[in-house]
Biopython code that builds the backbone (N, CA, C, O; Angstrom):
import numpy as np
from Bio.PDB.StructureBuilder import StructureBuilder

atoms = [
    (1, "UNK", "N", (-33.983, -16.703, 4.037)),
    (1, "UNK", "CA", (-34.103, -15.498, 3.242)),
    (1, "UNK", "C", (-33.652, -15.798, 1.818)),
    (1, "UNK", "O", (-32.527, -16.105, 1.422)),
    (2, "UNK", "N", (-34.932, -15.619, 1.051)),
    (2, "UNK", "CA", (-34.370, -16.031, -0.405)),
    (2, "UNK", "C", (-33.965, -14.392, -1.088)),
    (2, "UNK", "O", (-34.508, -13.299, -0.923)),
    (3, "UNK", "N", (-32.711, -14.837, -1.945)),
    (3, "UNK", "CA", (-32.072, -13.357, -2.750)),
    (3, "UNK", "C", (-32.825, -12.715, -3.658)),
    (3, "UNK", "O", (-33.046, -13.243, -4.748)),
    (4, "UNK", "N", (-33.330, -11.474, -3.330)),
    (4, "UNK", "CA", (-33.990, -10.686, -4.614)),
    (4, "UNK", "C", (-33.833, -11.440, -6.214)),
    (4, "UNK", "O", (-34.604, -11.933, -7.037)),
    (5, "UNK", "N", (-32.667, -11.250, -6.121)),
    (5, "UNK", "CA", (-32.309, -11.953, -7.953)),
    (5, "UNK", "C", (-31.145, -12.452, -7.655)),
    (5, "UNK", "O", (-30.639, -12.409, -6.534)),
    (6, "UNK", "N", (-30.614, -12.997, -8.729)),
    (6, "UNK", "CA", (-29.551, -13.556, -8.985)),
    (6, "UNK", "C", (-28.464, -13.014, -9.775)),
    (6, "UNK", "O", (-28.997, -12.099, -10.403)),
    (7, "UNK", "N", (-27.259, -13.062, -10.092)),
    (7, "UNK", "CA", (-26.113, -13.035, -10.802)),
    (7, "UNK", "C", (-25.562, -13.955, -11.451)),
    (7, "UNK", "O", (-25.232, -14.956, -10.814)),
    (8, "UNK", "N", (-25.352, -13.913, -12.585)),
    (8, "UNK", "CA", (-24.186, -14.522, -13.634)),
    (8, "UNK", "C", (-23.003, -14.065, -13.577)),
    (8, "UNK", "O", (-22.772, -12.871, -13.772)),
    (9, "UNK", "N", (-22.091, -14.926, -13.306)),
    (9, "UNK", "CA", (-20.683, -14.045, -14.038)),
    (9, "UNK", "C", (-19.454, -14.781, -13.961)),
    (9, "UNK", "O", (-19.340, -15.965, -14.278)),
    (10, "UNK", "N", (-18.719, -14.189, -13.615)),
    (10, "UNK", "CA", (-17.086, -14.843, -13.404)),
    (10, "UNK", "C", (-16.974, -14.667, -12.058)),
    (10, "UNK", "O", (-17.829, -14.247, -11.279)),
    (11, "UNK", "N", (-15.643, -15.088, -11.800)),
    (11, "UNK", "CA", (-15.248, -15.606, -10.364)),
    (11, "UNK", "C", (-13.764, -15.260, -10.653)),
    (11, "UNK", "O", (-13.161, -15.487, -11.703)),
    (12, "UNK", "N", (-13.268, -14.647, -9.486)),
    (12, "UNK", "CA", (-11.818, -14.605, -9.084)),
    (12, "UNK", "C", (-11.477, -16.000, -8.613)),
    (12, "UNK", "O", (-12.331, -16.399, -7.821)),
    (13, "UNK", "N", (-10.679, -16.723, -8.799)),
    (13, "UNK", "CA", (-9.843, -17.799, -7.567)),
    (13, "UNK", "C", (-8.041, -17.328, -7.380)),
    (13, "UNK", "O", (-7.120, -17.024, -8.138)),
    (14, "UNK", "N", (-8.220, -17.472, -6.110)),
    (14, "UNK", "CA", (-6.505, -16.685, -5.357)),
    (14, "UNK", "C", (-6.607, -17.864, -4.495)),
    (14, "UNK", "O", (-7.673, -18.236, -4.005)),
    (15, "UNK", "N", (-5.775, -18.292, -4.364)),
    (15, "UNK", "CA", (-5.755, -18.854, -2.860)),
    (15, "UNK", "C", (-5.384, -17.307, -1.402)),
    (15, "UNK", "O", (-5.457, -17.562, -0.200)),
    (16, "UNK", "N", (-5.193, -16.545, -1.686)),
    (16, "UNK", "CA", (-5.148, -15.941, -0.339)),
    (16, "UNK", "C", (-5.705, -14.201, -0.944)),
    (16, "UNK", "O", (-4.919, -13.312, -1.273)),
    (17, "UNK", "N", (-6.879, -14.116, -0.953)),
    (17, "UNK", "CA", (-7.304, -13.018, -1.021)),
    (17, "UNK", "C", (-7.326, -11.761, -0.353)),
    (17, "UNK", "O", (-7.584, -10.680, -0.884)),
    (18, "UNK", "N", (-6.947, -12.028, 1.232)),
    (18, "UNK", "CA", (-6.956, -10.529, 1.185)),
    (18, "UNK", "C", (-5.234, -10.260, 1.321)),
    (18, "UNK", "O", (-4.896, -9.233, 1.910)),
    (19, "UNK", "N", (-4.487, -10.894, 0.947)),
    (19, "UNK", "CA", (-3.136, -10.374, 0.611)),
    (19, "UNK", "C", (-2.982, -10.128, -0.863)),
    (19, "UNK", "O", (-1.865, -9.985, -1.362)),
    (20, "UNK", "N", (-4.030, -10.079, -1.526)),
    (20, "UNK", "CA", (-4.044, -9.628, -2.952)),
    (20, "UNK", "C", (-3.602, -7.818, -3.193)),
    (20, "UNK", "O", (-3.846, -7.026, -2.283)),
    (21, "UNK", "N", (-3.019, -7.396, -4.365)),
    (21, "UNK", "CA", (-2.548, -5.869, -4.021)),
    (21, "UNK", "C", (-3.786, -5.051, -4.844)),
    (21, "UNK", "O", (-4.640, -5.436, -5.643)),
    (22, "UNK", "N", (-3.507, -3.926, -4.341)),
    (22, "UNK", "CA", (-4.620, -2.947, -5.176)),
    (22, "UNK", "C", (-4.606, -3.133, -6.704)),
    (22, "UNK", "O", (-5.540, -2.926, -7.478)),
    (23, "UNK", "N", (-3.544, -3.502, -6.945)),
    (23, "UNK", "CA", (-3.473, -3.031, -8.587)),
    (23, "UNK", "C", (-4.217, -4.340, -9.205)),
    (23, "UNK", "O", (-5.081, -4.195, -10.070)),
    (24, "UNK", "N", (-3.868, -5.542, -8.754)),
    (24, "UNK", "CA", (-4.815, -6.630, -8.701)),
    (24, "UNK", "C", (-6.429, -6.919, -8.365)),
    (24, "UNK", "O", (-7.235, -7.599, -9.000)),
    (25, "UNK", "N", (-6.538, -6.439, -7.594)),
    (25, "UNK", "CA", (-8.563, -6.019, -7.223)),
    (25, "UNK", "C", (-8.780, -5.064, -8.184)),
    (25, "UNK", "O", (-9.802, -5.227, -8.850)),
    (26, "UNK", "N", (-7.975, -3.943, -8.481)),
    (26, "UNK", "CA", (-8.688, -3.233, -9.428)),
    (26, "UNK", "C", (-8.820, -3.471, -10.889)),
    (26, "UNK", "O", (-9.609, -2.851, -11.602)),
    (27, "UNK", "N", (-7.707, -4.746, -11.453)),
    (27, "UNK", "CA", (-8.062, -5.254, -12.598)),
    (27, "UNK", "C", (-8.924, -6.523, -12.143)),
    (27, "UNK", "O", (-8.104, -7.373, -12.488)),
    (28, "UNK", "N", (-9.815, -7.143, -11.702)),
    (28, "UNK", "CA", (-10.580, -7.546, -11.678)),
    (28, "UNK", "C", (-12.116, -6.852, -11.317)),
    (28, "UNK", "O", (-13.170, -7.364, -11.693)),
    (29, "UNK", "N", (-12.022, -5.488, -10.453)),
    (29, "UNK", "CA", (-13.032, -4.506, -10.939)),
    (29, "UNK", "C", (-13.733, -4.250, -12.263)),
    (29, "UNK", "O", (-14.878, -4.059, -12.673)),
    (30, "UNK", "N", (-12.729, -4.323, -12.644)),
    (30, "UNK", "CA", (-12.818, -3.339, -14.163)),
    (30, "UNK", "C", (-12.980, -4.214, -15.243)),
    (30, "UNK", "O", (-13.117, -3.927, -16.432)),
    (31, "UNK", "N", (-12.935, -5.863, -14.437)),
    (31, "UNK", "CA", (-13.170, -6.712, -15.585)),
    (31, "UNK", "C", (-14.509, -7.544, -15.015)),
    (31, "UNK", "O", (-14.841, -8.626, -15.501)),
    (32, "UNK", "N", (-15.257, -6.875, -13.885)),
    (32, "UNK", "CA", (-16.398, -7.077, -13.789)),
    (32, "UNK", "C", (-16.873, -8.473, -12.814)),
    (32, "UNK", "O", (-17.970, -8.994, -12.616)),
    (33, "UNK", "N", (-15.223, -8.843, -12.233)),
    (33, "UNK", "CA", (-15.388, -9.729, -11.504)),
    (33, "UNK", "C", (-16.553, -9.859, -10.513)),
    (33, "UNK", "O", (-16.645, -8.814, -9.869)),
    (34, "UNK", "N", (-17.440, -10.732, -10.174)),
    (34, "UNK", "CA", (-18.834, -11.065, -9.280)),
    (34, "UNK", "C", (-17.928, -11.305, -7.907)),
    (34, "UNK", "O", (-18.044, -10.591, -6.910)),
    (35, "UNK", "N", (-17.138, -12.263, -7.997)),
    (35, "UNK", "CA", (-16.916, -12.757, -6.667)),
    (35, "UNK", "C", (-15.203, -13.005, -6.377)),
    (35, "UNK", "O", (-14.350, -12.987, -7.264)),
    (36, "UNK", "N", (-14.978, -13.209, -5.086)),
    (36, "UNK", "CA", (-13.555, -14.219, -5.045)),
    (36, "UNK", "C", (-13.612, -15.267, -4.284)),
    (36, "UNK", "O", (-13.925, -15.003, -3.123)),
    (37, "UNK", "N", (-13.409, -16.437, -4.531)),
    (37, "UNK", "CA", (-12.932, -17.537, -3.775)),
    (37, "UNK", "C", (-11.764, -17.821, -3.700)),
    (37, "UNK", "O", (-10.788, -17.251, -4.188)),
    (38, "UNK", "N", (-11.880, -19.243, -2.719)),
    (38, "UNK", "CA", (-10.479, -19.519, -2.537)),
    (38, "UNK", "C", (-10.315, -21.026, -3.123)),
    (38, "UNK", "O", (-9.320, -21.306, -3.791)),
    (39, "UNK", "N", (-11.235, -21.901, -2.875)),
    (39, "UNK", "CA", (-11.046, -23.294, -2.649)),
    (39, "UNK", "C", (-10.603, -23.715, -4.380)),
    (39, "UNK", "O", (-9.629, -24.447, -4.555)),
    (40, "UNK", "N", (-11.111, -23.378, -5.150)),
    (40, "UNK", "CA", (-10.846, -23.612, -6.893)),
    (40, "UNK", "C", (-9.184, -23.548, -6.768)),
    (40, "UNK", "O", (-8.448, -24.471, -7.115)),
    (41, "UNK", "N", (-8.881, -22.694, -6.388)),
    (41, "UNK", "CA", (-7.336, -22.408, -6.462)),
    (41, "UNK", "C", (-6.232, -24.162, -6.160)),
    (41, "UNK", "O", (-5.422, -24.751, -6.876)),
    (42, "UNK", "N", (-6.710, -24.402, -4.951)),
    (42, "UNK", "CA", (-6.173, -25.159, -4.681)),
    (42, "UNK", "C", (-6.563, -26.570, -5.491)),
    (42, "UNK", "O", (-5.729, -27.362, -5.932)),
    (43, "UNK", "N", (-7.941, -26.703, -5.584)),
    (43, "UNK", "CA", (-8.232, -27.986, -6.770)),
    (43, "UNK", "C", (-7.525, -27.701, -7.545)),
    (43, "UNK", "O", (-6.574, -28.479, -7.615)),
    (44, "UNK", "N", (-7.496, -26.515, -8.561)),
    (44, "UNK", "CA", (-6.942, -26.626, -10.047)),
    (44, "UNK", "C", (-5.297, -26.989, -9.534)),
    (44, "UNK", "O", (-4.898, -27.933, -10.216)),
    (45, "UNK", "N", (-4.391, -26.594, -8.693)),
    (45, "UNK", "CA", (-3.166, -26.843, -8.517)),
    (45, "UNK", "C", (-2.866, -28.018, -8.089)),
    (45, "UNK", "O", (-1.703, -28.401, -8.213)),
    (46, "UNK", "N", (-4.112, -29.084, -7.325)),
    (46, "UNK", "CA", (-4.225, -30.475, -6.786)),
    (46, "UNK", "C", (-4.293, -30.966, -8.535)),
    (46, "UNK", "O", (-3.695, -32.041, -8.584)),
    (47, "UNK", "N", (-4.620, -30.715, -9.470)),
    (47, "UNK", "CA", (-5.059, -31.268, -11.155)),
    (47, "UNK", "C", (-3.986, -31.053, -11.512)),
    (47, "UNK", "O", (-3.545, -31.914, -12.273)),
    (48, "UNK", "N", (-3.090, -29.935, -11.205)),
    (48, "UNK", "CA", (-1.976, -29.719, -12.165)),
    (48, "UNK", "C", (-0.549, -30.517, -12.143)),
    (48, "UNK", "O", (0.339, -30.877, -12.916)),
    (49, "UNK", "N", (-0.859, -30.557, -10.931)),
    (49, "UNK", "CA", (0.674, -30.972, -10.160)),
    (49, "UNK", "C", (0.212, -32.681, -10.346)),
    (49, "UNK", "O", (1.118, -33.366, -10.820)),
    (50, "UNK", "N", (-0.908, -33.325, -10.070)),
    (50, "UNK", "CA", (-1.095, -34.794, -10.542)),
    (50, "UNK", "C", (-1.514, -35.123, -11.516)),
    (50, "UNK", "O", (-1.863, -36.303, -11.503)),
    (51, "UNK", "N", (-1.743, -34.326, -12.942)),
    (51, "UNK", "CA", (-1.980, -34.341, -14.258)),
    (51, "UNK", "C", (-3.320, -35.376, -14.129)),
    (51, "UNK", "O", (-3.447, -36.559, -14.445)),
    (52, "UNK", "N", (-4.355, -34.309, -13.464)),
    (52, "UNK", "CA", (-6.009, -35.493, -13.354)),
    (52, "UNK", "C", (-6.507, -34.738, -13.583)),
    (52, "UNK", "O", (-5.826, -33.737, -13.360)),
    (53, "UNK", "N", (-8.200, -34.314, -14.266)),
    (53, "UNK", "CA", (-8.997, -33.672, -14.711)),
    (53, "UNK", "C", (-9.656, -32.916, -13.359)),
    (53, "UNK", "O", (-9.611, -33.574, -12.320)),
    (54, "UNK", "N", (-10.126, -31.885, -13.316)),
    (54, "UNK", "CA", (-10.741, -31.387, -11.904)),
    (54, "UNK", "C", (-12.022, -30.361, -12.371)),
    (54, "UNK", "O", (-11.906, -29.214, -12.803)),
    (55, "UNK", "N", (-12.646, -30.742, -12.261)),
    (55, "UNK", "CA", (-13.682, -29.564, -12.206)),
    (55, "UNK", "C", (-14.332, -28.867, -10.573)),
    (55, "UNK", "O", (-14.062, -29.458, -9.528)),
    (56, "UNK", "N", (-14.728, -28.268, -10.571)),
    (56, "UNK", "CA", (-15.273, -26.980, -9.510)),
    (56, "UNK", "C", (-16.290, -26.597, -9.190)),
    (56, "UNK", "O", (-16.363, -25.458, -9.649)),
    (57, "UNK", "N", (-17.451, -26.900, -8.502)),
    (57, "UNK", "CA", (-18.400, -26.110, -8.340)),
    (57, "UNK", "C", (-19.038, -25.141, -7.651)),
    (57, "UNK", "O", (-20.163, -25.586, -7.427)),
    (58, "UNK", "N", (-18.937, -24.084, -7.203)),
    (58, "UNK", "CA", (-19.251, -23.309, -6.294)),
    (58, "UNK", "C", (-20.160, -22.497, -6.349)),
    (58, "UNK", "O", (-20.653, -21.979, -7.351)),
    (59, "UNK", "N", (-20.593, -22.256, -4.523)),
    (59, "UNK", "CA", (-22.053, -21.543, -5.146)),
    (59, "UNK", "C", (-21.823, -20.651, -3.758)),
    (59, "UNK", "O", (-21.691, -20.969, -2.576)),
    (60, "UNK", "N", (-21.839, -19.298, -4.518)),
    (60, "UNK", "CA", (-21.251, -18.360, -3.799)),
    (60, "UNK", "C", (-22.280, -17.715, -3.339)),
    (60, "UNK", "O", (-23.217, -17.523, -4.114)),
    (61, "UNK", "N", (-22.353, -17.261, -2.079)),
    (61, "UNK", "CA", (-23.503, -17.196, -1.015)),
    (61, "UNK", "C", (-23.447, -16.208, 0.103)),
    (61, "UNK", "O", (-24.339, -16.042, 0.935)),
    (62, "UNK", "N", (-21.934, -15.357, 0.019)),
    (62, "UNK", "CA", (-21.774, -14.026, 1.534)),
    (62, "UNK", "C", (-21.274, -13.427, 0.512)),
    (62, "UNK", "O", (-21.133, -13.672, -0.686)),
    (63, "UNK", "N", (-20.925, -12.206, 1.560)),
    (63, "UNK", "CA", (-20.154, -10.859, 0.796)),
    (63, "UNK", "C", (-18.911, -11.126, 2.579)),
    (63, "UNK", "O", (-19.007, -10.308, 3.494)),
    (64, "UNK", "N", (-18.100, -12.122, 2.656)),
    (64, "UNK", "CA", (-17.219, -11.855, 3.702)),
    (64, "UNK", "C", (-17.443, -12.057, 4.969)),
    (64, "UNK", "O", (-16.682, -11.694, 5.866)),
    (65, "UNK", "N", (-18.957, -12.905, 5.187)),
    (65, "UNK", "CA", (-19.512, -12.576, 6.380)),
    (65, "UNK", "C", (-19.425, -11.262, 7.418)),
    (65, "UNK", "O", (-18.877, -11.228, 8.520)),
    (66, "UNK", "N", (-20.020, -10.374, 6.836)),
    (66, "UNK", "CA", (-20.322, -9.029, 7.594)),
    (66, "UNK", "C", (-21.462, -9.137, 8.075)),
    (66, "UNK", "O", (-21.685, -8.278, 8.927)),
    (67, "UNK", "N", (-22.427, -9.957, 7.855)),
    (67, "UNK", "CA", (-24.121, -9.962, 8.431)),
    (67, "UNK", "C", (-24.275, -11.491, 8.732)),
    (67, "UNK", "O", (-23.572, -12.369, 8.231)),
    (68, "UNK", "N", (-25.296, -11.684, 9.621)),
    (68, "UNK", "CA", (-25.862, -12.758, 9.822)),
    (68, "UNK", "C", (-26.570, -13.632, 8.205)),
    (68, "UNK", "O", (-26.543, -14.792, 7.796)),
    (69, "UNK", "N", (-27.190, -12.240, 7.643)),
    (69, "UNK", "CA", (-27.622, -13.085, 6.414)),
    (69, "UNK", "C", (-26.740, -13.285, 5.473)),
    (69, "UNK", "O", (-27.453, -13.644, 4.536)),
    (70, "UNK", "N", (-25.303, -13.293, 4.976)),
    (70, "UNK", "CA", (-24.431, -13.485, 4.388)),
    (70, "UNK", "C", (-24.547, -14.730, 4.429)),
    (70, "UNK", "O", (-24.277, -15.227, 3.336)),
    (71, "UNK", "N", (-24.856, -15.535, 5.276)),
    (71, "UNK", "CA", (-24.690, -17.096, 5.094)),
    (71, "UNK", "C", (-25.827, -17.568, 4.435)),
    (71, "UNK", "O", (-26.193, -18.730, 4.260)),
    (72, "UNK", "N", (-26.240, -16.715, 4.158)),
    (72, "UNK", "CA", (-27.877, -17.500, 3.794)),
    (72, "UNK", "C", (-27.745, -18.609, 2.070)),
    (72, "UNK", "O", (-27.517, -18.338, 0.891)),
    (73, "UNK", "N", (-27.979, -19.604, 2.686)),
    (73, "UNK", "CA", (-27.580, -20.599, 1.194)),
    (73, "UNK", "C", (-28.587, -20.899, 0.540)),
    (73, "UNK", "O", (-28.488, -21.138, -0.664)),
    (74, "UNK", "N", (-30.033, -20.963, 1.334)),
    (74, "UNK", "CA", (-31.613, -20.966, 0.367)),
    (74, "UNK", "C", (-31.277, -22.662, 1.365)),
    (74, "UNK", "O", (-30.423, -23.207, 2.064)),
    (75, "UNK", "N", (-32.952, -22.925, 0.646)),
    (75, "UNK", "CA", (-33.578, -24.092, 1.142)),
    (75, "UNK", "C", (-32.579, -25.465, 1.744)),
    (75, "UNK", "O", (-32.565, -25.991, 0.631)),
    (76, "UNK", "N", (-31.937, -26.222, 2.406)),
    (76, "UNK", "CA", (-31.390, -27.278, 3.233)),
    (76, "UNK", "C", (-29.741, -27.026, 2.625)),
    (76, "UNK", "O", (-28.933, -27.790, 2.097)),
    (77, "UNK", "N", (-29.696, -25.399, 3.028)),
    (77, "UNK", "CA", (-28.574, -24.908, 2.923)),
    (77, "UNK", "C", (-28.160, -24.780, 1.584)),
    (77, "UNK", "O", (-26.988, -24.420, 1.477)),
    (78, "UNK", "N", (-28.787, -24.971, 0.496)),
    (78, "UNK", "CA", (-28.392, -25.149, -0.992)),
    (78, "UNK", "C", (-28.304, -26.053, -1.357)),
    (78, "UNK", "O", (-28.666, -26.149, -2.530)),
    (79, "UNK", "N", (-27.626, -27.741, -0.472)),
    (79, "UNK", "CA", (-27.115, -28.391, -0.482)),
    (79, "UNK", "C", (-28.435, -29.081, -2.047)),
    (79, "UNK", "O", (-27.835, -29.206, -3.115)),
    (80, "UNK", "N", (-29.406, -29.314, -2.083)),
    (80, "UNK", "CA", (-30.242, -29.748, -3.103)),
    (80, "UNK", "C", (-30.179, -28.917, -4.437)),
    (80, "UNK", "O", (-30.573, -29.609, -5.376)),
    (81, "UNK", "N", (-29.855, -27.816, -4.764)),
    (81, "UNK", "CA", (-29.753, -26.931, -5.869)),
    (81, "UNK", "C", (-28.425, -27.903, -6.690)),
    (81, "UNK", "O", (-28.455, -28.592, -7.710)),
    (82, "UNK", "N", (-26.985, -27.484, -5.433)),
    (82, "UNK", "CA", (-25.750, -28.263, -5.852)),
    (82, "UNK", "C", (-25.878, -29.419, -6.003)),
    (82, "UNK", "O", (-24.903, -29.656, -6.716)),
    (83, "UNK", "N", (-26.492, -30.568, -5.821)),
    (83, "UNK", "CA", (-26.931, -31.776, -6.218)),
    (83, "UNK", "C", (-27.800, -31.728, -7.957)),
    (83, "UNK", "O", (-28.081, -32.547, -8.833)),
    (84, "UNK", "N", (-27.901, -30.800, -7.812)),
    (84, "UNK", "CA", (-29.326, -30.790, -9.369)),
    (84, "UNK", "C", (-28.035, -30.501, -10.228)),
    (84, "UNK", "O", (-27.782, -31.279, -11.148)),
    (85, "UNK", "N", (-27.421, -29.708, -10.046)),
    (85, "UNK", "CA", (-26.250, -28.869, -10.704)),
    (85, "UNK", "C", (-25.261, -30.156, -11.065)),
    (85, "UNK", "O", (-25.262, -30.763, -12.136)),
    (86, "UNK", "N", (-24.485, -30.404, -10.006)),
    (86, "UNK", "CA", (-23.469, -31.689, -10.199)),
    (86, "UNK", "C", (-24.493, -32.794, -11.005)),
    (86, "UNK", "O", (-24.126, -33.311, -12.061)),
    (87, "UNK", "N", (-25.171, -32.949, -10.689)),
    (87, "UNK", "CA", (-26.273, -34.299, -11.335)),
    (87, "UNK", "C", (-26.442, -34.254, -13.155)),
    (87, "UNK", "O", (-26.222, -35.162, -13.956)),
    (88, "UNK", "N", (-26.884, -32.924, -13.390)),
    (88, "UNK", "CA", (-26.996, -32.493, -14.295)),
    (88, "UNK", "C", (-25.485, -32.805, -15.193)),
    (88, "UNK", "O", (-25.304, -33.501, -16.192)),
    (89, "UNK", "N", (-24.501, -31.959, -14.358)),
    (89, "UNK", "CA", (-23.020, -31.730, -15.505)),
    (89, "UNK", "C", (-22.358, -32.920, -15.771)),
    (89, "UNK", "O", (-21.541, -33.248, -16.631)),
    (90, "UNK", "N", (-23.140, -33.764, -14.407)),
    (90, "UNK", "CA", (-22.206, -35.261, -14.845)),
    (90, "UNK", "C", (-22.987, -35.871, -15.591)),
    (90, "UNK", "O", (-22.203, -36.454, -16.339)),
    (91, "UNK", "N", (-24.109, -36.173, -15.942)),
    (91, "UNK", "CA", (-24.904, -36.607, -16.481)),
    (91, "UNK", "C", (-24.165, -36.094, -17.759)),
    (91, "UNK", "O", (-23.302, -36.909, -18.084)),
    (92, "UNK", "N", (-24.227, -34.837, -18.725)),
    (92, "UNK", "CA", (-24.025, -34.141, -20.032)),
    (92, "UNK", "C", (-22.519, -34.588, -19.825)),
    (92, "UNK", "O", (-22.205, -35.049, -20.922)),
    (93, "UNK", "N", (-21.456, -34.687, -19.000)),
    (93, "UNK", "CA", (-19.967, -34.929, -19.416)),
    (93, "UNK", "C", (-20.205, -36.674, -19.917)),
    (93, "UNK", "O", (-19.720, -37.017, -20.995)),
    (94, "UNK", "N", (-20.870, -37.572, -19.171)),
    (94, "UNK", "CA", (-20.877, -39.030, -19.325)),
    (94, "UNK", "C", (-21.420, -39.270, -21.044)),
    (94, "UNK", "O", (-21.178, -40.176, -21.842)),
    (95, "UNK", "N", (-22.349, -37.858, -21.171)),
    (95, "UNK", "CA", (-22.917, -38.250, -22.772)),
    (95, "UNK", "C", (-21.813, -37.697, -23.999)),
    (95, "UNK", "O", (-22.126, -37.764, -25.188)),
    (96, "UNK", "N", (-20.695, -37.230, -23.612)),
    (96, "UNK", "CA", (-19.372, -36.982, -24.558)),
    (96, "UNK", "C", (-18.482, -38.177, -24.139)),
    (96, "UNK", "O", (-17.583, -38.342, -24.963)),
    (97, "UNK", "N", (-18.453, -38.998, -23.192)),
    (97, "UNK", "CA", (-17.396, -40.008, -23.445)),
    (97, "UNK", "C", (-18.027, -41.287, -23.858)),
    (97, "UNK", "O", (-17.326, -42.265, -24.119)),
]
sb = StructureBuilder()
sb.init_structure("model")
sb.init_model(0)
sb.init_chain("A")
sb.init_seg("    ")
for serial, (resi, resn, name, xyz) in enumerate(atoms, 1):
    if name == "N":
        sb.init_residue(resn, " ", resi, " ")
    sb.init_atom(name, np.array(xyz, "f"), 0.0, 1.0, " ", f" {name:<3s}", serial, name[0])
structure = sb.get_structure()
């Protein structure tokens, strides 16, 4: 099942989201947040704590798994989109160093 359209936007990262408090979800409401993950959280704190560069890519794909189609990632699971993507950014980071 491919998605009507698509979204741009920002991203929450928490490492533990649903112990997040109201007053917290609702300033990210209101600031138009698209999504929340978790896994960024822990890279950027794996970068911080060993002073190494980390970048992130995620490609956000349920609303929480409430439906069967929440998982739906598009063609060999996405896994070829995220390859074009990573391919691409490393390619443009290798042409600044």
């Amino acid at each position: 099942m491919e998605p009507d359209h698509e979204l741009s936007g920002a991203t929450w990262t928490t490492d533990a989201p649903f112990r997040e408090t109201e007053t917290a979800i609702e300033r990210a409401r209101s600031e138009e947040i698209l999504a929340v993950e978790m896994e960024a959280a822990a890279l950027y704190t794996f970068a911080e704590v060993r002073e190494v560069p980390v970048v992130c890519f995620a490609h956000v794909t349920n609303q929480m798994g409430q439906t069967e189609e929440d998982f739906e990632k598009g063609e060999a699971d996405g896994s070829q989109d995220a390859l074009e993507l990573i391919d691409a950014a490393a390619t443009a980071w290798r042409s600044f160093n």
